[in-house]
MITI-684545 format. One record per atom (N, C-alpha, C): atom name; x, y, z. Coordinates in Angstrom, 3 decimals. Example, Ala and Ser with C-alpha at 12.3 -4.5 7.8 and 13.67 -1.06 7.14 Angstrom:
<sites>
    a         c1         c2         c3
    N     13.190     -5.690      7.800
   CA     12.300     -4.500      7.800
    C     13.200     -3.300      7.800
    N     12.850     -2.250      7.080
   CA     13.670     -1.060      7.140
    C     12.900      0.030      7.870
</sites>
This chain:
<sites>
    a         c1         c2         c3
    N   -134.835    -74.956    130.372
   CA   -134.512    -74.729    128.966
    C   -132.995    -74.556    128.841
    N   -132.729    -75.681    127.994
   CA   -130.705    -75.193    127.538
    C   -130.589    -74.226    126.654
    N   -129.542    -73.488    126.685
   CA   -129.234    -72.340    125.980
    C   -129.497    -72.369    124.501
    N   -129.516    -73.306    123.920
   CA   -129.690    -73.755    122.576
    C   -131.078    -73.639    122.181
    N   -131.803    -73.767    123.386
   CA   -133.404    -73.896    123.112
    C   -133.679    -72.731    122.933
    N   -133.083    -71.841    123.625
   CA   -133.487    -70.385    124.246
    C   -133.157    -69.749    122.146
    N   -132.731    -70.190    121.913
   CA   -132.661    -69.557    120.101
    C   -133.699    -69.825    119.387
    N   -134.780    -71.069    119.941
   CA   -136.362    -71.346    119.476
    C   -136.812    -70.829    119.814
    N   -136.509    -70.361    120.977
   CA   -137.893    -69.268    121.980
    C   -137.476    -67.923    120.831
    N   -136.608    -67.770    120.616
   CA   -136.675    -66.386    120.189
    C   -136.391    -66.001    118.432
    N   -136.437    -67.650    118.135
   CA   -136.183    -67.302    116.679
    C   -137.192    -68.601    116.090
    N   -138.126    -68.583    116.303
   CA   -139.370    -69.384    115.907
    C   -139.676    -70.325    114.871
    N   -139.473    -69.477    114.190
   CA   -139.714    -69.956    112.706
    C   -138.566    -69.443    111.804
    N   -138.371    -71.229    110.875
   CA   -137.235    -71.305    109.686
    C   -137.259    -70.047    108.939
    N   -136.557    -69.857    108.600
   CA   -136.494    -68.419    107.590
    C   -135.126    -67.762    107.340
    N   -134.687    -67.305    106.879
   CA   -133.921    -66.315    106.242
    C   -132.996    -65.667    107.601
    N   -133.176    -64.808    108.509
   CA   -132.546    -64.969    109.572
    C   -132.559    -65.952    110.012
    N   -132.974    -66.968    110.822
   CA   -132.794    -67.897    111.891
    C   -131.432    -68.800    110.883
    N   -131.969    -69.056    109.495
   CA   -130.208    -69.508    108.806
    C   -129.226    -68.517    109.372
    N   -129.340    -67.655    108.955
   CA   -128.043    -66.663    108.806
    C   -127.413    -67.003    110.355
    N   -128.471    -66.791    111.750
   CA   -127.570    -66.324    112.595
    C   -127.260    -68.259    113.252
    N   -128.268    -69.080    112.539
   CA   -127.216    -70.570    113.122
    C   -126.082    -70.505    112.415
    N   -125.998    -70.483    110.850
   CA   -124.837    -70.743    110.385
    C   -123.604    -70.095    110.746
    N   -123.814    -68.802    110.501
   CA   -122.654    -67.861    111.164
    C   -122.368    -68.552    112.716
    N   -123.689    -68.382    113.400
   CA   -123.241    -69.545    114.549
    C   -122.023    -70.274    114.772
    N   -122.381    -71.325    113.965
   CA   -122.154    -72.739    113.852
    C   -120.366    -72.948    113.341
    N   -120.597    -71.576    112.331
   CA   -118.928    -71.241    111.913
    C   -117.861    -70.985    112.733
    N   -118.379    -69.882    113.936
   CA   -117.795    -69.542    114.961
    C   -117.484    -70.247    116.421
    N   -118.478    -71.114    116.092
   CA   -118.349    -72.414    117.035
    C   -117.436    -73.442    116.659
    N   -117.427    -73.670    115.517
   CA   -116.395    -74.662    115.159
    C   -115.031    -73.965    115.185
    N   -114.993    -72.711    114.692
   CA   -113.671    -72.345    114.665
    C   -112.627    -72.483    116.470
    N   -114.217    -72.215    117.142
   CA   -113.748    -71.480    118.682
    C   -113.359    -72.953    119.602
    N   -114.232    -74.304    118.724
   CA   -113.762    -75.554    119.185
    C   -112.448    -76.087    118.583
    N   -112.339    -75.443    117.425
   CA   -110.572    -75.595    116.965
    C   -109.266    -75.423    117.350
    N   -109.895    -74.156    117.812
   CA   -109.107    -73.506    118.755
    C   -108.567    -74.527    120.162
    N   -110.013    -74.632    120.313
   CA   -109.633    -75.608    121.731
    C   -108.862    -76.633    121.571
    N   -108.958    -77.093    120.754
   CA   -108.401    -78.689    120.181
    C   -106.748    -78.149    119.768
    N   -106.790    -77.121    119.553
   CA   -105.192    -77.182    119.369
    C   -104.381    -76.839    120.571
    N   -105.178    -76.115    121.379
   CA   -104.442    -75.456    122.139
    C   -105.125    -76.082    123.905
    N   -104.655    -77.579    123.871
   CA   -105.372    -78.217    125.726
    C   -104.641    -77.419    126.584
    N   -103.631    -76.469    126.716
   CA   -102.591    -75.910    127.875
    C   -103.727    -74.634    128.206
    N   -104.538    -74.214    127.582
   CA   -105.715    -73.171    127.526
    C   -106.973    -73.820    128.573
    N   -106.682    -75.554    128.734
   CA   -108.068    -75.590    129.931
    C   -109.625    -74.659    129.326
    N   -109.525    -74.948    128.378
   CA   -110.733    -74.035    127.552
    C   -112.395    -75.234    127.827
    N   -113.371    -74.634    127.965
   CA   -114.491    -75.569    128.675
    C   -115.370    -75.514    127.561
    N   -114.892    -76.810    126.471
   CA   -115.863    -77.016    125.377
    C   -117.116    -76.673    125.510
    N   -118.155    -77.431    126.335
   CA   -118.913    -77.572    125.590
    C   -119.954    -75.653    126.084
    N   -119.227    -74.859    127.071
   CA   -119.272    -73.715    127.310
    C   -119.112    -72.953    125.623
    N   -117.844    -73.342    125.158
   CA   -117.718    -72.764    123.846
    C   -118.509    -72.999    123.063
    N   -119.025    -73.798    123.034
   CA   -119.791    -74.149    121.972
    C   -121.293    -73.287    121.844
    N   -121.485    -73.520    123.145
   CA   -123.277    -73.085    123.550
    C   -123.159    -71.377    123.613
    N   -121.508    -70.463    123.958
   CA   -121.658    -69.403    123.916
    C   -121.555    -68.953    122.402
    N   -120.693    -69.301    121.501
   CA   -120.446    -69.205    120.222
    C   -122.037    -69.313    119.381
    N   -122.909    -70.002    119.413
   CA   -123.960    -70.314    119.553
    C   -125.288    -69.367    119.351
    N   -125.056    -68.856    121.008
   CA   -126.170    -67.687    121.065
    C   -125.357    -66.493    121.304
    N   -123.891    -66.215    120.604
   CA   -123.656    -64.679    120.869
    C   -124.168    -63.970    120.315
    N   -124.812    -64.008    119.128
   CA   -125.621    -63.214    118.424
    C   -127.114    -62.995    118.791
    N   -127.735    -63.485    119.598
   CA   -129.245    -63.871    119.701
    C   -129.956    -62.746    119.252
    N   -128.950    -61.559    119.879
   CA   -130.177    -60.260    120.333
    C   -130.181    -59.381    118.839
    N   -129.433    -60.230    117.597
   CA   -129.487    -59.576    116.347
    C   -130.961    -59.332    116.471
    N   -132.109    -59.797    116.458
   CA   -133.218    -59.717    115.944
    C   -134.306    -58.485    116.069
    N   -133.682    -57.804    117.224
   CA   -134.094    -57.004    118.012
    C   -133.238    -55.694    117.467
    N   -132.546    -55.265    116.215
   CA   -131.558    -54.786    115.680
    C   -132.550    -54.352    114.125
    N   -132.035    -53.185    114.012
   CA   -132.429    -52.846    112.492
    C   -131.221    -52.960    111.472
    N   -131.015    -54.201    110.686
   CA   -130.364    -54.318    109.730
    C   -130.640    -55.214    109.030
    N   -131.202    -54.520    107.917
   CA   -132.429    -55.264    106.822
    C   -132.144    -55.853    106.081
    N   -130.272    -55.796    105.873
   CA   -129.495    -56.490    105.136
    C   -129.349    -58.045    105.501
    N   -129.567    -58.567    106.905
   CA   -129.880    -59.366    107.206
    C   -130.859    -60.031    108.013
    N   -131.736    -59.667    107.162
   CA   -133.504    -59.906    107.601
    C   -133.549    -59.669    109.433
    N   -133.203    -58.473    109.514
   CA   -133.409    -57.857    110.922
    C   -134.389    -56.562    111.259
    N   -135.225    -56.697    111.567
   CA   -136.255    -55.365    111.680
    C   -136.724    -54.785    112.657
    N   -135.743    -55.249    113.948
   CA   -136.119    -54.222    115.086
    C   -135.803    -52.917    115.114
    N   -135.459    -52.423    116.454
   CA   -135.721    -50.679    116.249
    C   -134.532    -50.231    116.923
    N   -133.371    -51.402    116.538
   CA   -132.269    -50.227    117.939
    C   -131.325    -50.913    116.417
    N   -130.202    -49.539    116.812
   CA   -129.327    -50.153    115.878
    C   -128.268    -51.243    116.233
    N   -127.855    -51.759    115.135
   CA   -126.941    -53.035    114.787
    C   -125.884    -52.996    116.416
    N   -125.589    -52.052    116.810
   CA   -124.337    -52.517    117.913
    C   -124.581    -52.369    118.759
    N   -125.935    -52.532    119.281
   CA   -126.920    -52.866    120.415
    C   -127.124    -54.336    120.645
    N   -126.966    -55.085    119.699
   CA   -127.354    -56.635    119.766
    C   -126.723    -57.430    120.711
    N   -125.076    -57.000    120.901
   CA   -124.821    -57.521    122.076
    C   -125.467    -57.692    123.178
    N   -125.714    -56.213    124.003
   CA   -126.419    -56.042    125.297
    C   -127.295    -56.502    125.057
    N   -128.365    -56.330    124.286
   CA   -129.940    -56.837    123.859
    C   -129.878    -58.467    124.002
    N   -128.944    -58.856    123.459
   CA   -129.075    -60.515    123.532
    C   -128.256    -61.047    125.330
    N   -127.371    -60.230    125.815
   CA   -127.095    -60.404    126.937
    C   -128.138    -60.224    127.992
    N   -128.894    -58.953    127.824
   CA   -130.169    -58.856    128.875
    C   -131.553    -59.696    128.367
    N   -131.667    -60.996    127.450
   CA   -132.093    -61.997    127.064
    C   -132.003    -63.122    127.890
    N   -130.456    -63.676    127.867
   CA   -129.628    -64.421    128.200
    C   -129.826    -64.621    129.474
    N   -129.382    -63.286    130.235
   CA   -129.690    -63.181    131.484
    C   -131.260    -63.509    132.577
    N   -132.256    -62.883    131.594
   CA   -133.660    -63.701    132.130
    C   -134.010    -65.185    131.770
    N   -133.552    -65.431    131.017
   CA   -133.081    -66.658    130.884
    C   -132.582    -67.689    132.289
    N   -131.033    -66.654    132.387
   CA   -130.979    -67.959    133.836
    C   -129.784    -68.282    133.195
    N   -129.150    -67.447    132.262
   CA   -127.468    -67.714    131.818
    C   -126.465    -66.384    132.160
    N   -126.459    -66.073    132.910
   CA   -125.348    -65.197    133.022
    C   -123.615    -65.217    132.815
    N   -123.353    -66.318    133.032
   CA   -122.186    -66.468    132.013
    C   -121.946    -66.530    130.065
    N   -123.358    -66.768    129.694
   CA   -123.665    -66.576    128.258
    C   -124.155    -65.216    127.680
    N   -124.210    -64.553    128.686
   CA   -124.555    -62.814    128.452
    C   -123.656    -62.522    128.532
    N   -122.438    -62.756    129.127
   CA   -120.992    -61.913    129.013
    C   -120.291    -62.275    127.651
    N   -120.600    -63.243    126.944
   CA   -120.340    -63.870    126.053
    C   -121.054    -62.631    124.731
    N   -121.990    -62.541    125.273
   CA   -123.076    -61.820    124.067
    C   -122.640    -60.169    124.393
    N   -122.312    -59.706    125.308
   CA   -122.115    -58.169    125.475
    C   -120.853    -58.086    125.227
    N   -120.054    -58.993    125.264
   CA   -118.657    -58.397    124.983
    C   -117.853    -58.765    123.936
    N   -118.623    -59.349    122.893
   CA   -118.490    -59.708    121.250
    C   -118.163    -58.872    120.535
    N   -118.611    -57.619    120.901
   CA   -118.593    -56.757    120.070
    C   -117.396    -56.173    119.495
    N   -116.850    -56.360    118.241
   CA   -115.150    -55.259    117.712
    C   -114.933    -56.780    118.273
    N   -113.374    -56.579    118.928
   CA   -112.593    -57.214    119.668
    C   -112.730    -56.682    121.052
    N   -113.939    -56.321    121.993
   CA   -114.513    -55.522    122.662
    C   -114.255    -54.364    122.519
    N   -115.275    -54.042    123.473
   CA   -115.765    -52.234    123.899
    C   -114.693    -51.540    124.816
    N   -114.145    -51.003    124.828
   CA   -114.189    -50.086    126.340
    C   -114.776    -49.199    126.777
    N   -114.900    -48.677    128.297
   CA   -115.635    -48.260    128.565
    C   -115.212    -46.672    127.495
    N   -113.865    -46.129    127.444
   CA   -113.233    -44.973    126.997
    C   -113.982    -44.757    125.843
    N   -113.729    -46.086    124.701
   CA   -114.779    -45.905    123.421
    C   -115.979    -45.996    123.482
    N   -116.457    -46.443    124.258
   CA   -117.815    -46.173    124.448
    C   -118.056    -44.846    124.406
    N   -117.413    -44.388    125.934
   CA   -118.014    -43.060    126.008
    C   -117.058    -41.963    124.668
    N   -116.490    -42.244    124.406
   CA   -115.765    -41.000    123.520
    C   -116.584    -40.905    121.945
    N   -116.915    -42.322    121.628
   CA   -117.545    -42.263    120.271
    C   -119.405    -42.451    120.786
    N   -119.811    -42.149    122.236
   CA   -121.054    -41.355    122.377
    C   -122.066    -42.973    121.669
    N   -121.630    -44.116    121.830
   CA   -122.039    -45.509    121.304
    C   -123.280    -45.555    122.465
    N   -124.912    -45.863    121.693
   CA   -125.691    -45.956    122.058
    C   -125.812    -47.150    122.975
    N   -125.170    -47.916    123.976
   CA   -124.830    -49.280    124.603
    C   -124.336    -48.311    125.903
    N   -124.426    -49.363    127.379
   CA   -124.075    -49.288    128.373
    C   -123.272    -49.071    128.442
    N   -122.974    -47.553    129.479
   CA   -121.349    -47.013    129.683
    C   -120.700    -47.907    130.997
    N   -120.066    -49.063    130.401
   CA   -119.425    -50.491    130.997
    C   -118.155    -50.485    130.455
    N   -117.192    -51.449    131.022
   CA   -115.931    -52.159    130.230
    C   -117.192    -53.311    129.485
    N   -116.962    -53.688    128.037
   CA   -117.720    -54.824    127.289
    C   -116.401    -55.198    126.899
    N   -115.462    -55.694    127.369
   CA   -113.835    -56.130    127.259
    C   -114.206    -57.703    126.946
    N   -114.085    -59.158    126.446
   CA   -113.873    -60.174    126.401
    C   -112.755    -60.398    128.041
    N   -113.466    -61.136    129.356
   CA   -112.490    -61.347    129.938
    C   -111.735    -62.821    130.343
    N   -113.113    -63.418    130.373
   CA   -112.487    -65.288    130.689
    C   -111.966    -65.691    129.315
    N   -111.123    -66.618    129.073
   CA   -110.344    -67.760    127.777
    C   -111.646    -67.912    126.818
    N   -112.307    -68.074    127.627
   CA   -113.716    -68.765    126.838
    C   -114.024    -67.488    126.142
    N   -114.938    -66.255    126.292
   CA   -115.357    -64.964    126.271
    C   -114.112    -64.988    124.673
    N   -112.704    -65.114    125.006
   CA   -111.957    -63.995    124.140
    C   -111.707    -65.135    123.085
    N   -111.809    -66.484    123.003
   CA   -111.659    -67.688    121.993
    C   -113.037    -67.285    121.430
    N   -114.146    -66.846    122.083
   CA   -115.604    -66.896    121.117
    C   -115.179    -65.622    120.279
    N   -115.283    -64.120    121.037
   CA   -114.988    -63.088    120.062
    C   -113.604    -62.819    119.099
    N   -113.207    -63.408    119.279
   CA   -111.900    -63.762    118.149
    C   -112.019    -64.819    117.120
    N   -112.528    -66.085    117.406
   CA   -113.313    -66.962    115.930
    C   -114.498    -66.178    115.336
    N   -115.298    -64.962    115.911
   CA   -116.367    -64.410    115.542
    C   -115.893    -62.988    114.805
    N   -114.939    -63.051    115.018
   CA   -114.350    -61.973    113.963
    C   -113.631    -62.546    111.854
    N   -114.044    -63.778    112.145
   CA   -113.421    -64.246    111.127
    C   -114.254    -64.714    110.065
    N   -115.713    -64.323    110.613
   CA   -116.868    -64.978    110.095
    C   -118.038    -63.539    109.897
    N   -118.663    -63.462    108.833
   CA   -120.015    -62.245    108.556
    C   -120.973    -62.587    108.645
    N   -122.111    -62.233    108.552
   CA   -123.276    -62.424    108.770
    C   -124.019    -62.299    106.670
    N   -122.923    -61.774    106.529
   CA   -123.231    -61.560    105.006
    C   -122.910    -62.412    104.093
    N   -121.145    -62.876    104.456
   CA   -121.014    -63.765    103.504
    C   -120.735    -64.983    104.230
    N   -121.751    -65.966    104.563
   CA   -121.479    -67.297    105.397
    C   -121.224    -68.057    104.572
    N   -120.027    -68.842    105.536
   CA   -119.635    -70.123    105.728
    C   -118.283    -70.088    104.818
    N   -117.755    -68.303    104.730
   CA   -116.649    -68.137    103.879
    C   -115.888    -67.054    104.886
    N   -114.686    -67.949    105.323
   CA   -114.000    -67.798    106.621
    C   -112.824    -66.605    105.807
    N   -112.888    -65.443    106.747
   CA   -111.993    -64.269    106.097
    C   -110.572    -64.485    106.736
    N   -109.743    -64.325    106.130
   CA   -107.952    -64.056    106.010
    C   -108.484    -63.601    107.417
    N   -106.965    -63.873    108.297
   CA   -106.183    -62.762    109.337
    C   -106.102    -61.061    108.907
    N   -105.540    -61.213    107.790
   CA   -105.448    -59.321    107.600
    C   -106.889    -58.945    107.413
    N   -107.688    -59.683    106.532
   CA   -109.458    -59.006    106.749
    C   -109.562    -58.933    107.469
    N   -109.545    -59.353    108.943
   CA   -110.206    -59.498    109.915
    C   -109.808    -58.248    110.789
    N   -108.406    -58.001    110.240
   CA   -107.866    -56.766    110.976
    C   -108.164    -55.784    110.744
    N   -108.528    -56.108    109.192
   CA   -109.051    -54.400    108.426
    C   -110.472    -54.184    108.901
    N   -110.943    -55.089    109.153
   CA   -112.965    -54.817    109.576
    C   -112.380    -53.896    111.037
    N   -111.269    -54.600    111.995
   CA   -110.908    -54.020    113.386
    C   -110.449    -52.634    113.169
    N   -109.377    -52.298    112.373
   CA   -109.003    -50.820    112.150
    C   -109.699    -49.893    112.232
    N   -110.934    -49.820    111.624
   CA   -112.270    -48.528    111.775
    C   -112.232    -48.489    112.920
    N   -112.364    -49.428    113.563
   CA   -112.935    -48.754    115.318
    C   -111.799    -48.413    116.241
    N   -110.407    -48.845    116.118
   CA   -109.629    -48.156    116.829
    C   -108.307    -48.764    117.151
    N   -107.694    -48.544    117.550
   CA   -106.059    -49.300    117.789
    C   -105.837    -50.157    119.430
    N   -107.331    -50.046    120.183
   CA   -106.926    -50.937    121.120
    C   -107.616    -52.167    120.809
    N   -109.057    -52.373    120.406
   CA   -109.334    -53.458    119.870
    C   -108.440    -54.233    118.441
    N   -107.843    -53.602    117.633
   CA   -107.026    -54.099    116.869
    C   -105.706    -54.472    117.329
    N   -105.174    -54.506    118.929
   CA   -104.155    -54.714    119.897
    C   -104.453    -56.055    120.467
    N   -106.026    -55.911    120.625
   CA   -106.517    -57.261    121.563
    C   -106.322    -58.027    120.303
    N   -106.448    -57.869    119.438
   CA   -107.007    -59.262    118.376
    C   -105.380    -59.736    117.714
    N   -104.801    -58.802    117.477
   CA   -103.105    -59.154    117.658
    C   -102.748    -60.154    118.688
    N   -103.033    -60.107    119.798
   CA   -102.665    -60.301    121.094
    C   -103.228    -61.776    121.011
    N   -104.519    -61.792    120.321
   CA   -105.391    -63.180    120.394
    C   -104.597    -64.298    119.156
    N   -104.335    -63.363    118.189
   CA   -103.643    -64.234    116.806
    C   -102.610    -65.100    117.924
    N   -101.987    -64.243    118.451
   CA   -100.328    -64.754    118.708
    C   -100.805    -66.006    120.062
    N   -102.347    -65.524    121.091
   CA   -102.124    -67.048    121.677
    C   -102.857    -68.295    121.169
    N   -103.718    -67.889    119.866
   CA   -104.942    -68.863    119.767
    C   -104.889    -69.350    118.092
    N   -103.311    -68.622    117.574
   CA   -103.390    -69.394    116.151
    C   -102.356    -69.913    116.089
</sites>
């Protein structure tokens, strides 16, 4: 099964989520293949981008947020890991690092543990080109309002709540990937 399939296995039937999380998908994929296309000195591995951009979201479903037809039982910033330990029985372990470390402009382990975040006490840092081109086009895109790509400064202001090192990484990402 290709990674793409693995979003039938787990998102079955047309409906109301399975739109939301291709399109948002599909947004973040194109942006993260834009990226590539501008920038060949990056050695960036399309069609990797594409398939991680793809299923970084998978493990939304498994998430309680009803705002976007989600009705599992863990909250919203669990979906990473949840869709990474997916991924992983699967038989993709490079597409689970993709899915756990989406989150913000990543996790650290420090915020993790200091704000007591119900997720694995890990670095969830973005570390390969690929990893930090997916969670940086995936910051530019909602799950709420698709297929309507937010400003640079929105994107910073959604980052500000959570803290001044993920709003460092995504600085850091503007200046190599726009």
């Amino acid at each position: 099964m290709n990674p793409l399939e693995i979003i039938d296995k787990y998102y079955p039937e047309a409906g109301e989520l399975k739109h939301i999380l291709l399109t948002h998908s599909r947004s973040v994929a194109d942006k993260a293949l834009q990226i590539a296309e501008r920038h060949p000195e990056l050695h960036l591995d399309k069609e990797f981008l594409y398939e991680g951009a793809m299923v970084h979201d998978i493990g939304i479903f498994l998430t309680n947020a009803p705002d976007i037809f989600c009705f599992g039982d863990k909250p919203y910033i669990c979906h990473g890991y949840l869709g990474a330990d997916l991924m992983r029985a699967e038989g993709y372990p490079r597409h689970a690092l993709v899915c756990e470390r989406h989150t913000g402009a990543g996790l650290t382990l420090q915020r993790i543990v200091e704000q007591d975040l119900p997720i694995p006490h890990r670095e969830l840092v973005p570390v390969s080109p690929e990893e930090q081109v997916i969670c940086f086009a995936d910051k530019f895109y909602s799950k709420t309002k698709l297929d309507k790509e937010k400003s640079v400064e929105k994107a910073r202001k959604s980052l500000e709540k959570h803290g001044q090192d993920g709003l460092a990484r995504f600085d850091h990402w503007c200046e190599l990937f726009l």
